[in-house]
KEKOL-888203 format. One line per 8 residues: number of its first residue (from 1); for each residue x negated, y, z of C-alpha. Coordinates in pm, 1 decimal, decimal comma. Example, Ala and Ser with C-alpha at 12.3 -4.5 7.8 and 13.67 -1.06 7.14 Angstrom:
! residues 2
1) -1230,0/-450,0/780,0 | -1367,0/-106,0/714,0
This chain:
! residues 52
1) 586,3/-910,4/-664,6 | 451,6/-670,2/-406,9 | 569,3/-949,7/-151,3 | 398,4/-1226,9/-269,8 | 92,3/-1016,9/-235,3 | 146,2/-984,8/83,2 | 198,2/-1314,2/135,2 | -139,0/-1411,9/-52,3
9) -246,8/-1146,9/157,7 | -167,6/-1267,7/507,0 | -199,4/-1612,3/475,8 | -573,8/-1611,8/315,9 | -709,1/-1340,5/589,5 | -713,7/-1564,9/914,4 | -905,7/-1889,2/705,2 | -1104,9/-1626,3/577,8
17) -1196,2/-1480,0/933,6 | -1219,8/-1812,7/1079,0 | -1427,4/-1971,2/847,1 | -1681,1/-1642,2/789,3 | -1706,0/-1525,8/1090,5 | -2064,3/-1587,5/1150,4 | -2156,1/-1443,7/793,7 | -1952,9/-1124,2/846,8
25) -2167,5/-1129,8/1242,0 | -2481,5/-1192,9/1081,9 | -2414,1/-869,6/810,9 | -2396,9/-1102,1/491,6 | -2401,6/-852,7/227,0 | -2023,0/-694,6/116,8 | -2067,2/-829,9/-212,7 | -2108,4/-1191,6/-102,4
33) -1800,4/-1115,0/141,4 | -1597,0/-997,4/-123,6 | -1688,7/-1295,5/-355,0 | -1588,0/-1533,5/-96,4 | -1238,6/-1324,9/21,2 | -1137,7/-1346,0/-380,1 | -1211,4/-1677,5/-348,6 | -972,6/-1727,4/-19,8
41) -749,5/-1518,7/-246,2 | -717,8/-1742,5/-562,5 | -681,1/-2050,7/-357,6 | -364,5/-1894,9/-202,6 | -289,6/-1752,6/-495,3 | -250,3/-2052,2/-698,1 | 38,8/-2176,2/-469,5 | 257,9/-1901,8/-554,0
49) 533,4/-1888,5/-827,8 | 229,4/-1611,7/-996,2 | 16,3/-1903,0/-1064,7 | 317,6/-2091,7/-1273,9
């Protein structure tokens, strides 16, 4: 389990980066960061064996 966390992990951080860059440069609030990373998250997520 811990390495399909990872996984999730690794492969939803560089969309993530890429895509909010300019709201994480322009100091977005955390909370709205966080919202959006879970949502990178779940998206990954749900192409794992977890979401079966």
């Amino acid at each position: 389990m811990e390495d399909i966390v990872f996984e999730v992990f690794k492969a939803a951080l560089p969309a993530f980066f890429m895509r909010e860059i300019k709201n994480i440069t322009d100091n977005v609030s955390e909370r709205n960061l966080c919202q959006r990373l879970a949502s990178y998250l779940e998206r990954q997520l749900e192409q794992t064996e977890l979401a079966h």
